[in-house]
C-alpha positions in Angstrom: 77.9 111.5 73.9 74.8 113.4 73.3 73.4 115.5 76.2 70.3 112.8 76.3 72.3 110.4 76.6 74.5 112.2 79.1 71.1 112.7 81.4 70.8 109.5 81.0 73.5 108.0 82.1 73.1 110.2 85.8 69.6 109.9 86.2 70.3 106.1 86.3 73.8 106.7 88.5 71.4 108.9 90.8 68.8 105.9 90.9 71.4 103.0 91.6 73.0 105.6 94.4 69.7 106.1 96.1 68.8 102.2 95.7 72.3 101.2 97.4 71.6 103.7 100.2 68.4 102.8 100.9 69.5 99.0 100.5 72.5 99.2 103.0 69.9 101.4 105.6 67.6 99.1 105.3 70.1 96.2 105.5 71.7 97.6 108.8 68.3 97.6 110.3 66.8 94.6 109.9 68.5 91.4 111.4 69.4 88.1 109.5 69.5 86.7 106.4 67.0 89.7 105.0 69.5 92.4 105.7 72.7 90.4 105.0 71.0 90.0 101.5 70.3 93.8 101.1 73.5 94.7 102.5 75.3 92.6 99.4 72.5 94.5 96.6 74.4 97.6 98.1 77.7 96.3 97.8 76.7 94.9 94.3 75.6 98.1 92.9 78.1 100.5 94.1 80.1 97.2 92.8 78.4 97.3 89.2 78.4 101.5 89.0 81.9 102.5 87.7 81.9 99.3 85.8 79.3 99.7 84.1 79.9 103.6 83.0 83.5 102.6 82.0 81.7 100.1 79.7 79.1 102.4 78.0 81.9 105.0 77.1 84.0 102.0 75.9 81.1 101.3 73.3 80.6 104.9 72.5 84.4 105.6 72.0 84.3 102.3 70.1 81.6 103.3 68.5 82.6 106.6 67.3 86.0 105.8 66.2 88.2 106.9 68.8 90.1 103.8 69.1 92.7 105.2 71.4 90.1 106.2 74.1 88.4 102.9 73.6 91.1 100.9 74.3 92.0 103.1 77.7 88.4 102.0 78.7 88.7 98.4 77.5 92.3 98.4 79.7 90.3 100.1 82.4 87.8 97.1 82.2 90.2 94.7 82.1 91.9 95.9 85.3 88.7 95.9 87.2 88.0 92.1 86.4 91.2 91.5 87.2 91.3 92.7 90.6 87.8 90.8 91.4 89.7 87.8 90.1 92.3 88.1 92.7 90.4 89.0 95.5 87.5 86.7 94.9 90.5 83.7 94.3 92.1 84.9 97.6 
């Protein structure tokens, strides 16, 4: 991974961070449906972050041809989907 593509990759961690914090404050504030809603984007995109970073370094491990990496990220994946299966099925 290329140090562009490094920046990146936080510059949009920093942006989803600050939009979850600002979501959940903003959420605990107001009352009802409104802030139940923003209070679930916050939950959602602290949900989404690791998943979605494990993903692009699948597809750049893939990519480059490290296979064995690729397939500890695809595993990683796997196990992430699987426990939101079970707790979602629960």
């Amino acid at each position: 991974m290329t140090t562009t593509q490094s920046d990146r990759m936080s510059k949009w961690t920093n942006v989803a961070l600050l939009l979850a914090a600002a979501s959940s404050l903003v959420g605990v504030i107001l009352r009802g449906d409104a802030g139940l809603a923003l209070d679930w984007l916050a939950l959602v995109l602290l949900g989404t972050l690791p998943t979605l970073r494990v993903l692009v370094l699948a597809v750049r491990w893939g990519g480059s041809g490290d296979r064995r990496y690729a397939s500890a990220a695809v595993c990683l994946l796997f196990l992430m989907f699987l426990g939101v299966v079970v707790t979602v099925w629960r």
